[in-house]
C-alpha positions as CSV (number, residue, x, y, z in Angstrom):
1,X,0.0,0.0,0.0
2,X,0.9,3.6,-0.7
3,X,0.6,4.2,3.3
4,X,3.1,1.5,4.3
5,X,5.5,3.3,1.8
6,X,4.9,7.0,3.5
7,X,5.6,5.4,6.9
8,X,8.7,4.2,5.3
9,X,9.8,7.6,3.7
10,X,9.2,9.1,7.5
11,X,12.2,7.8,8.7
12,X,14.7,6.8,5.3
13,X,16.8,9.5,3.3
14,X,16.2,7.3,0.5
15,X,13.1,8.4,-0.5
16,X,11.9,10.0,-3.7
17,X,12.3,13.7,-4.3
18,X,9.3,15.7,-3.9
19,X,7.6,12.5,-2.1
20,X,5.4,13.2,0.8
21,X,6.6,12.1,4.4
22,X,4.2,11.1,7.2
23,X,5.6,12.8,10.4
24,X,4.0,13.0,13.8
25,X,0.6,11.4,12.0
26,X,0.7,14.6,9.0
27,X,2.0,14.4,5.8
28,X,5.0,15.9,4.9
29,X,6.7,16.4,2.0
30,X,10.5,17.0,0.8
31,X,12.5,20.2,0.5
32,X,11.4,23.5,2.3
33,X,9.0,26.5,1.1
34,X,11.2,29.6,0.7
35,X,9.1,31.9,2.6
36,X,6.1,31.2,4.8
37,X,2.6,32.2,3.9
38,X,1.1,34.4,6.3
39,X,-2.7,33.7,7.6
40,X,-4.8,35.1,9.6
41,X,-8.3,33.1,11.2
42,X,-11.6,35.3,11.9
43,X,-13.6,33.7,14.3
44,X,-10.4,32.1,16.5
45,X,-12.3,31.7,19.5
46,X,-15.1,29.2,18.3
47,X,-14.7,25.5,17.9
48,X,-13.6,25.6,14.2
49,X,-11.8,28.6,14.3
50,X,-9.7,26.7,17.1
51,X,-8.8,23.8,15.2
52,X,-7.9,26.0,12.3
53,X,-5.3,27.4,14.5
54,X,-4.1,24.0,15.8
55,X,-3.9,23.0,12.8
56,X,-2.0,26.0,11.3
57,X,0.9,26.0,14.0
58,X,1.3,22.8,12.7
59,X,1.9,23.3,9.2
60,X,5.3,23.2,7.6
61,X,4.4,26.3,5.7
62,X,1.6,28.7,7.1
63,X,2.4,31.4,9.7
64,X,-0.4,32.5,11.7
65,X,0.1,35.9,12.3
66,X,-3.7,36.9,13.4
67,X,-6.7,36.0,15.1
68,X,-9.9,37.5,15.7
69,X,-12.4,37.1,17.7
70,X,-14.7,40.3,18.7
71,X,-15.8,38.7,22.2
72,X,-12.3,37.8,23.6
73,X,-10.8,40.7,21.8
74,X,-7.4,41.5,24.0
75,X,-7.4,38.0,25.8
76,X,-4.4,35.3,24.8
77,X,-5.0,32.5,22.7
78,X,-4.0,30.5,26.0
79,X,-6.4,32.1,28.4
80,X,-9.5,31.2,25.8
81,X,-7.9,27.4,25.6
82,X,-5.5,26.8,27.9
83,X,-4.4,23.8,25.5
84,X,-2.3,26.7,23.8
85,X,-0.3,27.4,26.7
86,X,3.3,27.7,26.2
87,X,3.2,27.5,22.5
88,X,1.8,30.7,21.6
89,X,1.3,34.1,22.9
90,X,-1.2,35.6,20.2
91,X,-3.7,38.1,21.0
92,X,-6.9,37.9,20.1
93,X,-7.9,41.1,17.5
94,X,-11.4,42.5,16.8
95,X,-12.4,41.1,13.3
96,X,-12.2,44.7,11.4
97,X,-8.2,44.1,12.4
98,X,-6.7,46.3,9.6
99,X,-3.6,43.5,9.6
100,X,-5.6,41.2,8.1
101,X,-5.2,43.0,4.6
102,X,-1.3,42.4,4.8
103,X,-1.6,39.0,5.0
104,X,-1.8,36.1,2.0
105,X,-4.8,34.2,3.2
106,X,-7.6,34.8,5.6
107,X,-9.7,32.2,7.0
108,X,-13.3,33.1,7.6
109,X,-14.6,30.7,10.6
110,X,-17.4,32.9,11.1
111,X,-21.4,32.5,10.8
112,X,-23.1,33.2,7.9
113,X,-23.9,36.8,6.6
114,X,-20.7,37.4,8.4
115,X,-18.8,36.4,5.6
116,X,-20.4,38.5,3.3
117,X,-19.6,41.6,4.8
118,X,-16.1,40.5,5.3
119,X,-14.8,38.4,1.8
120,X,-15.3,41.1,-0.7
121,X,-13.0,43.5,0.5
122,X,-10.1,40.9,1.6
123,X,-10.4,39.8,-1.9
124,X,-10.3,43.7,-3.3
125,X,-7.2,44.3,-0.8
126,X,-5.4,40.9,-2.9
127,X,-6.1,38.6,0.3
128,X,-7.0,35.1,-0.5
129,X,-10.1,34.1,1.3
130,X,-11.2,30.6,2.3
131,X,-14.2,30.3,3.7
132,X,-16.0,28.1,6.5
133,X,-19.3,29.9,6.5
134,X,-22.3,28.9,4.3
135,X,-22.2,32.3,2.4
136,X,-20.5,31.5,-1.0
137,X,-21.2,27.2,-0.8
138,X,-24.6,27.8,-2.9
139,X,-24.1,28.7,-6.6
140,X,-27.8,30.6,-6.7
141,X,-28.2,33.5,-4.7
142,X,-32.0,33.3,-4.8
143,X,-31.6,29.5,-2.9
144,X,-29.4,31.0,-0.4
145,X,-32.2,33.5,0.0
146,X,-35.0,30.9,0.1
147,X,-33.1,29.0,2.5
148,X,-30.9,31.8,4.7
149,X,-33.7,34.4,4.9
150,X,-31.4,37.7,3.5
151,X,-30.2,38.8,0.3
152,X,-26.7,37.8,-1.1
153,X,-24.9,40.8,-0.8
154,X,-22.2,39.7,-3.2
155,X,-23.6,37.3,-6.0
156,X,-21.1,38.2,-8.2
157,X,-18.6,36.1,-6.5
158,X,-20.4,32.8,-7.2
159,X,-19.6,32.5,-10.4
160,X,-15.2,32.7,-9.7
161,X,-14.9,31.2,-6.4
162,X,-14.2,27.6,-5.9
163,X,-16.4,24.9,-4.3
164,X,-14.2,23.6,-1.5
165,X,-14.9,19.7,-1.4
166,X,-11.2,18.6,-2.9
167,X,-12.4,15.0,-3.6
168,X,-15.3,16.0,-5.8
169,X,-14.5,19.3,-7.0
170,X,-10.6,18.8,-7.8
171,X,-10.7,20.3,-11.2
172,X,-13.0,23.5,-9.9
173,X,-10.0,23.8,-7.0
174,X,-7.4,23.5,-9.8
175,X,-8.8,26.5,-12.0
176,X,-8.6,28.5,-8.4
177,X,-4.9,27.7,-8.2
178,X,-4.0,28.5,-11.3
179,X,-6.0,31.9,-11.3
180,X,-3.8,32.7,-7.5
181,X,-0.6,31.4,-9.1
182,X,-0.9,34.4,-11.6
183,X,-1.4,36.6,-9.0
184,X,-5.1,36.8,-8.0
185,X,-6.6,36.7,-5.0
186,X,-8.9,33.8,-4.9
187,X,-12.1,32.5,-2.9
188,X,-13.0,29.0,-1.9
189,X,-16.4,28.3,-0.4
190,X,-15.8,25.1,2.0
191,X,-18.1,22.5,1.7
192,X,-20.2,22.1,5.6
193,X,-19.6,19.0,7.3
194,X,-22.9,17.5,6.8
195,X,-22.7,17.6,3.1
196,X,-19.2,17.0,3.4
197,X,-19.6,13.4,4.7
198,X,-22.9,12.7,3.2
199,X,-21.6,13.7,-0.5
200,X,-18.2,11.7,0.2
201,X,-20.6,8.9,0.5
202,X,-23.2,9.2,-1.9
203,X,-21.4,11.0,-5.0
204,X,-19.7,7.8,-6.5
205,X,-23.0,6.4,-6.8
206,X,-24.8,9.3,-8.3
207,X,-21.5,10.1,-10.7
208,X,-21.5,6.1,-12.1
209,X,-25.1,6.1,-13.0
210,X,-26.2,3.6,-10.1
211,X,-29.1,6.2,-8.6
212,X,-32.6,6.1,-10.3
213,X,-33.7,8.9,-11.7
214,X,-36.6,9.4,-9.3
215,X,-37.5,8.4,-5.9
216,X,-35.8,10.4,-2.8
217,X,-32.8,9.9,-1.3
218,X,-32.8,9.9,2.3
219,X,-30.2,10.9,4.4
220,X,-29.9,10.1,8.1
221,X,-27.1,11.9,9.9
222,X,-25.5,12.1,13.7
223,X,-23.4,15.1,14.5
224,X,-21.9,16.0,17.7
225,X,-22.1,19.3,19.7
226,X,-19.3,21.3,18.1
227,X,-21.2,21.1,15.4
228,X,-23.3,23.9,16.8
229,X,-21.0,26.0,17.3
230,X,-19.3,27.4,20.7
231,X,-22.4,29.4,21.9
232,X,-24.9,27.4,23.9
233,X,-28.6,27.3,23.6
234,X,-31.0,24.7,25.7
235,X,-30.4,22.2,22.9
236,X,-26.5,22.0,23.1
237,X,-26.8,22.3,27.1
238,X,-25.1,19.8,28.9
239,X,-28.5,18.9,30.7
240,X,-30.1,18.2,27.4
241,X,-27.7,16.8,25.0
242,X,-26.1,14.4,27.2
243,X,-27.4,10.5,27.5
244,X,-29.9,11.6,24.3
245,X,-30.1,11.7,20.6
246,X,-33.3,14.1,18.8
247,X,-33.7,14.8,15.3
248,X,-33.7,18.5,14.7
249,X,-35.0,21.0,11.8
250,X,-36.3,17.7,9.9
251,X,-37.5,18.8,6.2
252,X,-36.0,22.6,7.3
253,X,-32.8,22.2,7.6
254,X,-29.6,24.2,5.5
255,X,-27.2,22.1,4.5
256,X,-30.1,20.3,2.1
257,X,-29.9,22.1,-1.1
258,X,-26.2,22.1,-0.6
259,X,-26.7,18.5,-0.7
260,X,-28.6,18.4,-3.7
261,X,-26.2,20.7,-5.3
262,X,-22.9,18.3,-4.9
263,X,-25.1,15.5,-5.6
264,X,-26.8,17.1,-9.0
265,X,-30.2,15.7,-7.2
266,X,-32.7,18.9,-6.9
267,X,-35.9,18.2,-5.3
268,X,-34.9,14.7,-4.1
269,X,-33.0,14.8,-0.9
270,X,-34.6,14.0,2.7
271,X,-32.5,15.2,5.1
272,X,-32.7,14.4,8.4
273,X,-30.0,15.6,11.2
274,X,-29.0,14.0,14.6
275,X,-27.4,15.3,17.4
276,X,-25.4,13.0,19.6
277,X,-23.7,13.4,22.9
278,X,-20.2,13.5,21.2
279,X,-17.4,16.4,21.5
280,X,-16.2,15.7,17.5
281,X,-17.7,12.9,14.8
282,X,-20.3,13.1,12.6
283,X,-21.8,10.0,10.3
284,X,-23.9,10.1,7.5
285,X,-25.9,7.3,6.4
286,X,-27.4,7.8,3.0
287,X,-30.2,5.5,1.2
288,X,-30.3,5.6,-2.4
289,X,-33.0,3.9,-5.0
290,X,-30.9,2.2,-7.5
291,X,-31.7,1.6,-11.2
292,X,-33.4,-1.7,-12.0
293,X,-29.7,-2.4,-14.3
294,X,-28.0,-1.7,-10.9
295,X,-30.4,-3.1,-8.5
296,X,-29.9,-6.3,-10.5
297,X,-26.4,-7.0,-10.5
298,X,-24.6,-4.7,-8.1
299,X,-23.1,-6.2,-5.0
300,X,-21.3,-4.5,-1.8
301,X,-17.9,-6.3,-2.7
302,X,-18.2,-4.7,-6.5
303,X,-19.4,-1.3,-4.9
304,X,-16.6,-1.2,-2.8
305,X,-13.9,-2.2,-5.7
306,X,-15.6,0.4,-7.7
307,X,-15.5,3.2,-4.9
308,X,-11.8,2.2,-4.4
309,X,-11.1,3.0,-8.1
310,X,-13.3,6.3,-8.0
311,X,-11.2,7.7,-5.6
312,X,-7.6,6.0,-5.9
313,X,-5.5,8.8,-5.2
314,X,-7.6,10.7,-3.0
315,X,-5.9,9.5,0.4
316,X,-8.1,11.0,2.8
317,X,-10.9,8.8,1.9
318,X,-10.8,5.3,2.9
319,X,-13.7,3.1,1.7
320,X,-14.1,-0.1,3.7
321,X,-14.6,-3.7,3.1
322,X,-17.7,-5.1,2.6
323,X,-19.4,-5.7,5.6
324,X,-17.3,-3.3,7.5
325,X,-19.3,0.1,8.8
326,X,-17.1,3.2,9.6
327,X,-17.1,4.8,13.5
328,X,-16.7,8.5,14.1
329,X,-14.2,7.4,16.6
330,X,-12.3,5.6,14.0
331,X,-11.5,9.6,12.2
332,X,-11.5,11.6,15.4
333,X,-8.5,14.1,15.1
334,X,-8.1,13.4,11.1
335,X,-9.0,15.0,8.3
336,X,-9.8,11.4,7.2
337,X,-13.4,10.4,5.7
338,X,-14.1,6.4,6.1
339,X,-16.9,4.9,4.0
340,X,-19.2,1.9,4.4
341,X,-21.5,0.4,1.5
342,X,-23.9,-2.3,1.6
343,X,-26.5,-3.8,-1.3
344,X,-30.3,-4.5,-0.4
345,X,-31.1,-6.0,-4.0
346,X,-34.5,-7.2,-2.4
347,X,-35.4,-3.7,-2.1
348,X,-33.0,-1.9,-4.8
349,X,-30.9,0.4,-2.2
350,X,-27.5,0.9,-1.9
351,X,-26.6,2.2,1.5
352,X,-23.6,4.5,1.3
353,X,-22.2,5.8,5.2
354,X,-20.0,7.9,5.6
355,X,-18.0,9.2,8.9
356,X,-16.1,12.3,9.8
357,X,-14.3,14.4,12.4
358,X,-16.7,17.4,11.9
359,X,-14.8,19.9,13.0
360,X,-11.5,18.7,10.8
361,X,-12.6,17.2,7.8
362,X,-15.9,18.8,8.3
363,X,-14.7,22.2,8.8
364,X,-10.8,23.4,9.5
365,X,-9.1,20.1,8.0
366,X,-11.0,20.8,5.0
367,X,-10.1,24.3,4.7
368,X,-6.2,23.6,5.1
369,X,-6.5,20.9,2.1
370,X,-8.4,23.8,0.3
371,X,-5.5,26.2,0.9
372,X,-2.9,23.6,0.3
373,X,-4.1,23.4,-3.1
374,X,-4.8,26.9,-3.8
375,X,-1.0,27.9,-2.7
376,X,0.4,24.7,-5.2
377,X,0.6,22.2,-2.2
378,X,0.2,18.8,-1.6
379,X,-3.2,18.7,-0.5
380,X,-2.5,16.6,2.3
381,X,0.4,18.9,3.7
382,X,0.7,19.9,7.3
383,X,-2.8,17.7,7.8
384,X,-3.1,15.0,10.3
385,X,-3.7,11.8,7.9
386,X,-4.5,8.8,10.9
387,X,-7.3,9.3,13.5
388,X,-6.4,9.0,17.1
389,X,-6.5,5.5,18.0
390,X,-7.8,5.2,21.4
């Protein structure tokens, strides 16, 4: 396997130039950057925006020089999470910080609408701008409307930026990177973490012609608390949320036309969200009506062989063997996504599952692997490749 070779390249001299190495669980890769690319994270202080930054201190190549948080503006990183302590001393900024225009790359972990008022003029000062919010994910502005409740401010964007979802939108990532290598400053619009595991899952499928043309696709997801965000509410309360699982905004809820969007399936998704008494995970279990052709002959072991194939090369997605079911626990800390598939021919379903850490893959992981690409990287650079193991 590819993976057994990386482990080898971590500790030989002997390996080929430009090959990546897999140190401390991230991958690496050969020979230095030159000069490090200075980034900056809006919205530090929540649970995404704190990852990003652990994450970020980590990479070989990014220097984060700001963060921003309006609430803990003047506080240290290390009084907000004491898990900091004694490895930086950054100050938390108010998010109009005028530094953030000298920088090369601003991430935006920030709700949405916040993103509007804060992306366009980055971009117009020539900082690159990745984005965590939902503000720039939907290509129609009047579906963000329908679905957000306000106006897109900044429609205009849609059309350049790049939908961040590496795995499925590689070429789309690409054109960005070519566009920043000639000197632009570029947007990517980060796929959320609900679509992000649920499309993993279900895209293969859709993309090889397996999924009949009508009939809904139901999706069944599990999230845990971070996925709500840092502030609390008498649904994330510790009181509520723990020793209980509830459905919430069932038919209503956000992420479902970005769904339908990755998946090319308008009208046709039924979403239906979880939350869980978990810190970090998220799995997405996703039920799809096959065509009679596929319902016929396809099996788990040839869905798996064919999954494998659809995404050789894409490391960060690991598809199971048959009869094997992914665990959040099994990608907790990574920005790893592990699939499960399984055949009902009786009823003419393929189940497709897919598990995540939501706040790496799901969220900060997935913006680092957009940003990787963007600046000419290896995608997987600087990002934590194997899940904690215990």
């Amino acid at each position: 396997m590819q993976f057994a070779a990386w482990l080898v390249w971590s500790t030989s001299d002997e390996a080929p130039e430009g090959s990546p190495w897999l140190i401390d669980g991230a991958w690496q890769e050969r020979g230095e950057v030159e000069m490090a690319i200075k980034v900056g994270v809006v919205g530090a202080a929540g649970y995404a925006g704190a990852e990003l930054v652990r994450l970020i201190m980590a990479h070989p190549d990014f220097e984060l020089a700001v963060i921003t948080s309006n609430a803990d503006a003047g506080q240290s990183l290390a009084s907000v999470y004491p898990s900091f302590a004694g490895v930086s001393d950054l100050v938390f900024s108010t998010h109009d910080d005028p530094a953030l225009v000298d920088l090369d790359a601003v991430f935006l972990a920030v709700p949405h609408t916040a993103a509007l008022a804060a992306a366009p003029g980055l971009l117009a000062a020539g900082v690159t701008v990745i984005d965590l919010s939902a503000d720039y994910r939907l290509a129609d502005p009047a579906v963000y409307k329908t679905w957000y409740g306000v106006e897109h401010t900044s429609p205009e964007l849609l059309a350049t930026r790049a939908f961040g979802l590496p795995e499925l939108f590689g070429d789309n990532l690409a054109q960005v990177a070519a566009r920043h290598a000639a000197g632009e400053a570029v947007l990517v619009a980060c796929a959320g973490c609900y679509p992000t595991a649920t499309s993993l899952a279900a895209a293969p499928a859709v993309r090889m012609g397996w999924v009949a043309d009508a009939g809904a696709v139901v999706v069944d997801a599990i999230s845990g608390v971070t996925g709500a965000g840092k502030s609390c509410n008498a649904r994330t309360h510790f009181c509520h949320a723990d020793e209980s699982v509830e459905a919430y905004n069932v038919c209503r809820h956000r992420h479902t036309p970005e769904i339908e969007q990755i998946l090319g399936l308008p009208g046709r998704v039924v979403f239906t969200p979880h939350l869980a008494p978990l810190k970090r995970g998220l799995h997405s279990t996703v039920t799809l009506p096959l065509t009679p052709e596929a319902a016929a002959s396809l099996t788990a072991e040839a869905a798996v062989e064919a999954y494998r194939d659809f995404y050789a090369g894409r490391d960060f997605v690991r598809v199971l063997d048959a009869g094997s079911t992914p665990q959040t626990a099994s990608v907790a800390g990574s920005n790893a996504c592990q699939i499960g598939l399984a055949v009902n021919s009786q009823v003419g379903v393929l189940v497709a599952m897919g598990a995540i850490d939501n706040l790496c893959k799901g969220a900060a992981g997935q913006a680092v692997q957009c940003a990787n690409v963007v600046f000419g990287m290896d995608e997987r650079r600087g990002l934590p490749g194997v899940a904690l193991p215990v």
